[in-house]
C-alpha positions in Angstrom: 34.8 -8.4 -93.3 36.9 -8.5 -96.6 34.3 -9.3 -98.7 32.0 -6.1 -97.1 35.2 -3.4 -97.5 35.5 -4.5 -100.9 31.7 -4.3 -102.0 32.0 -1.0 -100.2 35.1 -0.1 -102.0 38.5 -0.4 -99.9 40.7 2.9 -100.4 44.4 3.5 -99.0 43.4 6.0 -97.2 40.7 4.5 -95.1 43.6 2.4 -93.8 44.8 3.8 -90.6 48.7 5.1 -89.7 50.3 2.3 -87.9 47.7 -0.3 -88.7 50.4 -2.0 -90.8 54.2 -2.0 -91.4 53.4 -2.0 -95.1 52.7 0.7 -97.4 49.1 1.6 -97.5 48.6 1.1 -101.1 50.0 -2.1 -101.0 47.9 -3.4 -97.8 44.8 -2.2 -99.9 46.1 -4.5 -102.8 46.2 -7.4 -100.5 43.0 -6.8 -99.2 41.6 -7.1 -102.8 43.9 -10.2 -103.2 41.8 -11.5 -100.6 39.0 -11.0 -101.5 39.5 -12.4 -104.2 40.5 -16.0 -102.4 37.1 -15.5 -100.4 35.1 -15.7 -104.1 36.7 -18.9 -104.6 36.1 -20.0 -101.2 32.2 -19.1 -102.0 32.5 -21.2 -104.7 33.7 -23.9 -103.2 31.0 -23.5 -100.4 28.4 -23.5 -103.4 29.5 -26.6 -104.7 30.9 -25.0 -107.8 33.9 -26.2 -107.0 35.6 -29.2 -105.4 38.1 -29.4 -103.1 41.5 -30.5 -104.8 45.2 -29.9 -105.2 44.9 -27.5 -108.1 42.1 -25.6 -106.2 44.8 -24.9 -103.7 47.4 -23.4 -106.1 44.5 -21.1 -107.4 44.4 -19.9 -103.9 47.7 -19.5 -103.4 48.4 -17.9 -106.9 45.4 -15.6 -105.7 46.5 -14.7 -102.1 50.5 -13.3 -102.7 49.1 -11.9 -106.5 51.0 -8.7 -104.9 53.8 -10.4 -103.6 56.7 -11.1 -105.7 59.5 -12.2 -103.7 60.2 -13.9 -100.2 62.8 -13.9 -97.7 65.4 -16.4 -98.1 68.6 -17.2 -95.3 71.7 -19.0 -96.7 73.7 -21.6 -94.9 75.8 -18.3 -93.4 72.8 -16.8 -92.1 72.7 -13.9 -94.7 69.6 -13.1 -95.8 68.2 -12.2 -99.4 65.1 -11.6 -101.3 63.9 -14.4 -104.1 61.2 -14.6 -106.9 58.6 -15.9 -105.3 56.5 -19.1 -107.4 53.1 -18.2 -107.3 50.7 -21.6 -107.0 53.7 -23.7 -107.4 55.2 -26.3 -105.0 57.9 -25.4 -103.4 61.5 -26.7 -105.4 64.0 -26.1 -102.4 63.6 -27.3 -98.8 61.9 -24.5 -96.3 62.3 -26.3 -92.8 63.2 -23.2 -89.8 66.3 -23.2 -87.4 64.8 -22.5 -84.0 66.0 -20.3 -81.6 67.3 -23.2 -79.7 69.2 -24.6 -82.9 66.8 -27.2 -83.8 65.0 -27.4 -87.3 61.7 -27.9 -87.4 61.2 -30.2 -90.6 58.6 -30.1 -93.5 58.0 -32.2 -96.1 60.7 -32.4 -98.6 60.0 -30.9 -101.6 60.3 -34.2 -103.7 57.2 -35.6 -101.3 55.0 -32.1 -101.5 52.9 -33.4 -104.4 51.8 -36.8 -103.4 51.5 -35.7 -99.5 49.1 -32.8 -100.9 47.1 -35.8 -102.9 46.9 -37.8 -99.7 45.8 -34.8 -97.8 42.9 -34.1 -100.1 42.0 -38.2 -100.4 42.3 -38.2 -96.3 39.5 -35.1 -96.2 37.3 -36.5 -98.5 37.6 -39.5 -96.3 36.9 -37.5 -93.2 34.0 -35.5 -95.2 32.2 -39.1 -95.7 32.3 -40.2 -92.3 31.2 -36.3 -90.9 34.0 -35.6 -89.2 32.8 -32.6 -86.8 33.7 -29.3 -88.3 35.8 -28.0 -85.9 38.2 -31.0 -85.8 38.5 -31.6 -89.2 39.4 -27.8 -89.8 42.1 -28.2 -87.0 43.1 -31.5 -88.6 43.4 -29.6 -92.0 45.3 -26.7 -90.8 47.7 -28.8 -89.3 48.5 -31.3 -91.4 48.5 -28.3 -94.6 51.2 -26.6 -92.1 52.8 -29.9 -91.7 53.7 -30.4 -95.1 54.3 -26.6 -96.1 54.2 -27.2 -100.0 54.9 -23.6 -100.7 58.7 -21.6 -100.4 55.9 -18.9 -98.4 52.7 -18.0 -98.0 51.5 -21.1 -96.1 50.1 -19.6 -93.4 47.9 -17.7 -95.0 47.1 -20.2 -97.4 46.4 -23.1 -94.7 43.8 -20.4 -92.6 42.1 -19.8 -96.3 41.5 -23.9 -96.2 40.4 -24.3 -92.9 38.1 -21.6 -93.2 36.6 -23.7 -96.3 35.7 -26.1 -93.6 34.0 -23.5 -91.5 31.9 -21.4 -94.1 30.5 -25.3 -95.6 29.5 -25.8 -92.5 27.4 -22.0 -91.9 30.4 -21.1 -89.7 32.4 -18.0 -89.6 35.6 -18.3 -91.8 39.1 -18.4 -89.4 40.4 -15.4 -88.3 43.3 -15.0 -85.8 43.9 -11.6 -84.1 47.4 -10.7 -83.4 46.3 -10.4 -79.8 45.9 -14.4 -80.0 48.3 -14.9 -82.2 50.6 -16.5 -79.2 48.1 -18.9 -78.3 47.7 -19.7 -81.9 51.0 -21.1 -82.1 51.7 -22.3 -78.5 47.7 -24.5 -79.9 50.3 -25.6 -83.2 53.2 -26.7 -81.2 50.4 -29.3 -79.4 49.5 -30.5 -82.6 52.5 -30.8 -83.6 52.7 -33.5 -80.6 49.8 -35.2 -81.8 47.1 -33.0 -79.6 45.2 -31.3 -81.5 42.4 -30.0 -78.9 43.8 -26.5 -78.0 43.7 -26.1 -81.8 40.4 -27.4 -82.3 39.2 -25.3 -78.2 40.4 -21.6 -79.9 38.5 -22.6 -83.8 35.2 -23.0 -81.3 36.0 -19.9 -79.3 36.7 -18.0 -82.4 33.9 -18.8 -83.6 31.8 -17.6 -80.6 33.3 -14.5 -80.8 32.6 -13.8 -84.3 28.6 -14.6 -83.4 29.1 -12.2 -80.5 30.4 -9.7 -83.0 28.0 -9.9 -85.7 25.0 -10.0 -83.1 26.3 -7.0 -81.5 26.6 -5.3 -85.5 23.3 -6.3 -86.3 21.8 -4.8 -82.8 23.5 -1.6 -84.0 22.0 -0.8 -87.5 19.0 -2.2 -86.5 16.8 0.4 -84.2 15.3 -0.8 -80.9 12.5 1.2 -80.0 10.2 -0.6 -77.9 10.8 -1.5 -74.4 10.0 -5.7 -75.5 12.7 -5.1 -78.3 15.5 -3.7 -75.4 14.4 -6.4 -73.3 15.3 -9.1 -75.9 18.4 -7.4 -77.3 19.4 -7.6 -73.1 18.7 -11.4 -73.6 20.1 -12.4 -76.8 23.4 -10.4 -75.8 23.2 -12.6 -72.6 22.5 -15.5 -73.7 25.3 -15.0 -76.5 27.7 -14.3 -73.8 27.0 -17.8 -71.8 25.6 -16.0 -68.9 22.0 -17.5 -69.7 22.9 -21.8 -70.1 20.2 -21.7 -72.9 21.0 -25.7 -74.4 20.4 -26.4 -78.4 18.7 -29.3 -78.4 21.2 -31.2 -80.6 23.6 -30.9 -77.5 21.2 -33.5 -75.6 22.0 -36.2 -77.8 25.8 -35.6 -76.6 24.4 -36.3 -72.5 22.3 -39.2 -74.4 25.9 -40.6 -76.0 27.6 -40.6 -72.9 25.0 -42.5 -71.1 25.2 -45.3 -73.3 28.7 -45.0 -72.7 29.3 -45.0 -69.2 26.9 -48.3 -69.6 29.8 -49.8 -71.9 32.5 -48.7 -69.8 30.9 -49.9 -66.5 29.9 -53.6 -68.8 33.6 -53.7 -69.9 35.6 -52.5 -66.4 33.4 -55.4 -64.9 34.3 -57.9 -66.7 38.0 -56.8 -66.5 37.3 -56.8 -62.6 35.8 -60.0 -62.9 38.8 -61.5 -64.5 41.3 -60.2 -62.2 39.3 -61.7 -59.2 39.4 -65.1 -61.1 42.8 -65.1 -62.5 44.8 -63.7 -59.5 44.2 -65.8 -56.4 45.4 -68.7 -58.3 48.8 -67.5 -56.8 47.9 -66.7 -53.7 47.0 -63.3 -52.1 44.3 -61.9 -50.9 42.9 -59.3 -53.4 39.8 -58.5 -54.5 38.9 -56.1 -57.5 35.2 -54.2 -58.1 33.7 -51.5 -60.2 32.0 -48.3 -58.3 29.9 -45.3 -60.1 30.1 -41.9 -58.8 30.9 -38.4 -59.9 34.2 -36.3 -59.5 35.3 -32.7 -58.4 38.8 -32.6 -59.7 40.3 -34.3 -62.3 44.2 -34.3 -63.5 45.8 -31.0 -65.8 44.2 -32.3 -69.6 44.7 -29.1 -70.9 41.0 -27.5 -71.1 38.6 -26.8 -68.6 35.9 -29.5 -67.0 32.2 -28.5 -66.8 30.6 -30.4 -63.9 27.5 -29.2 -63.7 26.6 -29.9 -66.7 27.5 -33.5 -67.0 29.4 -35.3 -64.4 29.6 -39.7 -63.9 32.7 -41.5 -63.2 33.6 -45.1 -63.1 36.3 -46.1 -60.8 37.7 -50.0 -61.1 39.1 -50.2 -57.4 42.3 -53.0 -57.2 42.6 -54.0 -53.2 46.1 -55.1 -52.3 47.9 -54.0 -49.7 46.1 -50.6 -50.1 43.5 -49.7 -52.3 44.3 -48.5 -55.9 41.4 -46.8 -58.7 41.8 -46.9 -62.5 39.2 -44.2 -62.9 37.1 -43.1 -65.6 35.7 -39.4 -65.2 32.7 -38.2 -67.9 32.2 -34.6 -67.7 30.9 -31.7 -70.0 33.5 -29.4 -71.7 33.8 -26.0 -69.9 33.8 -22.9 -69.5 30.1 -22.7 -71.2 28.5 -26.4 -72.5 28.2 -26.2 -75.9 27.3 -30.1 -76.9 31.3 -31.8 -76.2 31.9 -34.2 -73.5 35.1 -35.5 -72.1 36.5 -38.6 -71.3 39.4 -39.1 -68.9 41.1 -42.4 -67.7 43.7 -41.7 -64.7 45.3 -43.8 -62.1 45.5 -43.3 -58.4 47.9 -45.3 -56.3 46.8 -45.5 -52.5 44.9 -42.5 -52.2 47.3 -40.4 -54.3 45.7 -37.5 -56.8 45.2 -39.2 -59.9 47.6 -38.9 -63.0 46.7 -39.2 -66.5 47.1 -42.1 -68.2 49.2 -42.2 -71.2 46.5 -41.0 -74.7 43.6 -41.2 -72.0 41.5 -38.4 -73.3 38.5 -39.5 -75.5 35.5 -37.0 -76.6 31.9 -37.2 -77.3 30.4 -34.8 -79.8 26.6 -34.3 -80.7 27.4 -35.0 -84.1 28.5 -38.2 -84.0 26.1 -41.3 -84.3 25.9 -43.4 -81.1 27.6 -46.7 -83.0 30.8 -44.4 -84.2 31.1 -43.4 -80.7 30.5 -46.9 -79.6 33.1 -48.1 -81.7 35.6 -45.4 -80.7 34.9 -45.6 -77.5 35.4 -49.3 -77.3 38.9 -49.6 -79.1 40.3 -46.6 -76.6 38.9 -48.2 -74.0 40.7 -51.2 -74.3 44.1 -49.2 -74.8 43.6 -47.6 -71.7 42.8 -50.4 -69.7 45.7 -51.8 -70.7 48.2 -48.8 -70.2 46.5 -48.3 -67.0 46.9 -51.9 -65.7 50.4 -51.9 -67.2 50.9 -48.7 -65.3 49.5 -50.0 -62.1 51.4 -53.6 -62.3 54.6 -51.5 -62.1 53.8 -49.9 -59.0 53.3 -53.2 -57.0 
C-alpha cells in the first residue's frame, strides 16, 4: 500500500481530517520515509542485500528520517523532548514503569550490540534449518522487541523486520490495524512468557486478510462480464473466506506427519506402560497400566481453537489404582479454518476429572517441516511430558 501511494504520488491533502494526530504534511513525509524502508526491504527480498546489524540501523536511520526528537520522563516523572540518534544504539537505559509500578526491562544499553549480533547469528541459524515463516517472524519480532536497541522507534522498526521474513517468503509484509492493536499486545505479553503462538495465530490471520483484500482489489479493476466469470469470482471469494475447505496439497503432508507420530507416541506410552506394570507390583498393589487410541471432543483452555474435523486421534495411557487415571495425548488440526498446522496436547485426568494441561504440553506439526525434525522434536517433548505428567500424577496418589 505504501509502495502504490508513493508510485502514485502521496500529497497532504489526500490525507483525510482526523486520520492522524499529526500534521498532514508531516504524515505525508513519513509515508515517503517508509517507503523508502520498503525499497530496502525489496532489496533484501532480492538478495541484494543480507540481513545484518548494520542493515538494521539503515532502516532505522530510514524510518524516523522526519523525526528528530523523542519523549523522554526523568526520575520525577517530568517529561521532555531529546535529540533523537538516528540508526544508532541506544546510550541510556529505555525500560517502562507500568501502570502497576513494575518496569518492564530491556537490554542494557552496554549488551545492545552483541545481543543484536546474536540475534542475526540465531536467524541465520533458524533460516538454515527452515524455520516456518510465520514462527520465525514472531520469534524475530519478539526477541528485536526484547532487546529494544534503540532510545525509540522500535516498534516500527521490529514490524519492518518481521515483515522481511514475510515478503522472502511471497507473503504479505506485517501490518497491524489499530483496531487489533490490543490483541497485538495482549499476543506480546504471551511472548513475553515464553508463548509465542497467539503472536505467531494473528501473523497467519493477517495474512489471510491481506489475501482477502487484494483478491477483493483485483475483482474490482478487473471487469466480470460473463456469467462463468461471476460464478468463479462467487467461488474464489468463498473459498478465500474458509466457507469452501478447499485443502493445498502441501497441508496433507502435515495429516501424513502426525500419523507417524501418533505411531511414535503410541510405541513410546507403551513401553512406559510396560514398565510401570513391571516395576510397580514389586511392592505390592494391584495396578495395572495400558495404552488406548481414540479421538477427543474437548480438550483443556490452550489458547487457540481445535479443529476436529479435520484431524482428530488421541492416545490416552490409562494408570488403574484405586480409580482409574489418563495421561492423554490429543492430535487435532488447528482451527477455526485448517490451513496445514496440527496440534499436540498432553493433559492429565485424575478419576474421571476434566483434564488439565500439563506443564509446556503443547507441541505443533507444520507441513513444512521434514518428518525426522518432527520426529526428533517430537521425541525430546515427549519425554518431558511424560515425565511432568507422571510427576504430576505421583503427587496425586
Amino acid at each position: 500500500m505504501t509502495r502504490t501511494l508513493i508510485e502514485k504520488g502521496i500529497d497532504a491533502a489526500w490525507i483525510p481530517y482526523g486520520a492522524s494526530n499529526r500534521d498532514s504534511t508531516l504524515v505525508a513525509r513519513i509515508i515517503q520515509d517508509h517507503y523508502d524502508a520498503l525499497e530496502g526491504i525489496f532489496d533484501f527480498v532480492g538478495g541484494t542485500r543480507q540481513f545484518s546489524t548494520g542493515y538494521v540501523k539503515e532502516l532505522h536511520a530510514a524510518l524516523l528520517r522526519n523525526q528528530e526528537t523523542y519523549a523522554v520522563v526523568d526520575q520525577l516523572n517530568r517529561a521532555f523532548e531529546k535529540r533523537l540518534e538516528k540508526g544508532q544504539y541506544k546510550s541510556e537505559p529505555n525500560s517502562p514503569t507500568r501502570p502497576d509500578g513494575r518496569v518492564h526491562e530491556y537490554c542494557p544499553p552496554e549488551h545492545v550490540a552483541s545481543e543484536m549480533d546474536r540475534l542475526v547469528a540465531m536467524h541465520s541459524e533458524h533460516d538454515a534449518r527452515g524455520v516456518p515463516v510465520e514462527v520465525e517472524a514472531a520469534w524475530l519480532h519478539h526477541r528485536f522487541a526484547q532487546i529494544h536497541p534503540f532510545a525509540d522507534g522500535n516498534g516500527r522498526v521490529t514490524r519492518a523486520i518481521a515483515s522481511l521474513v514475510l515478503v522472502r517468503a511471497d507473503w504479505f509484509p506485517l501490518v497491524v490495524k489499530r483496531d487489533d492493536w490490543s490483541r497485538y499486545v495482549d499476543a506480546l505479553e504471551k511472548a513475553e512468557e515464553g508463548d509465542l503462538r497467539p503472536l505467531a495465530t494473528m501473523f497467519v490471520e493477517g495474512q489471510r486478510k491481506a489475501l482477502i483484500m487484494a483478491s477483493e482489489a483485483a475483482y474490482d479493476i478487473r471487469p466480470i462480464s460473463s456469467t462463468d466469470d461471476a460464478i468463479k469470482a462467487v467461488r474464489d471469494r468463498l473459498m478465500q473466506r474458509g466457507k469452501l475447505r478447499s485443502k493445498a496439497k502441501a497441508w496433507h503432508k502435515t495429516n501424513d506427519t502426525a500419523d507417524q507420530l501418533v505411531a511414535l507416541g503410541k510405541q513410546r506410552l507403551e513401553a512406559v506402560a510396560s514398565q510401570l506394570s513391571a516395576e510397580i507390583p514389586r511392592h505390592g498393589g494391584q495396578f495395572s497400566f495400558s495404552v488406548a487410541e481414540g479421538t477427543v471432543k474437548a480438550i483443556p483452555e490452550v489458547g487457540y481453537i481445535p479443529d476436529f474435523k479435520d484431524y482428530n486421534k488421541a492416545l490416552w495411557p490409562q494408570l488403574f489404582t484405586e480409580r482409574v487415571d489418563t495421561l492423554g495425548l490429543s492430535f487435532h488440526a488447528l482451527g477455526p479454518v485448517y490451513r496445514g498446522f496440527i496440534g499436540v496436547v498432553a493433559c492429565l485426568s485424575i478419576g474421571g476429572a476434566a483434564p488439565k494441561l500439563i506443564e509446556d504440553g503443547t507441541y505443533q506439526i507444520n507441513y513444512e517441516e521434514n518428518l525426522t525434525s518432527a520426529q526428533a522434536r517430537f521425541s525430546t517433548w515427549l519425554e518431558r511430558v511424560i515425565v511432568e505428567g507422571l510427576n504430576q500424577w505421583r503427587r496425586t496418589l
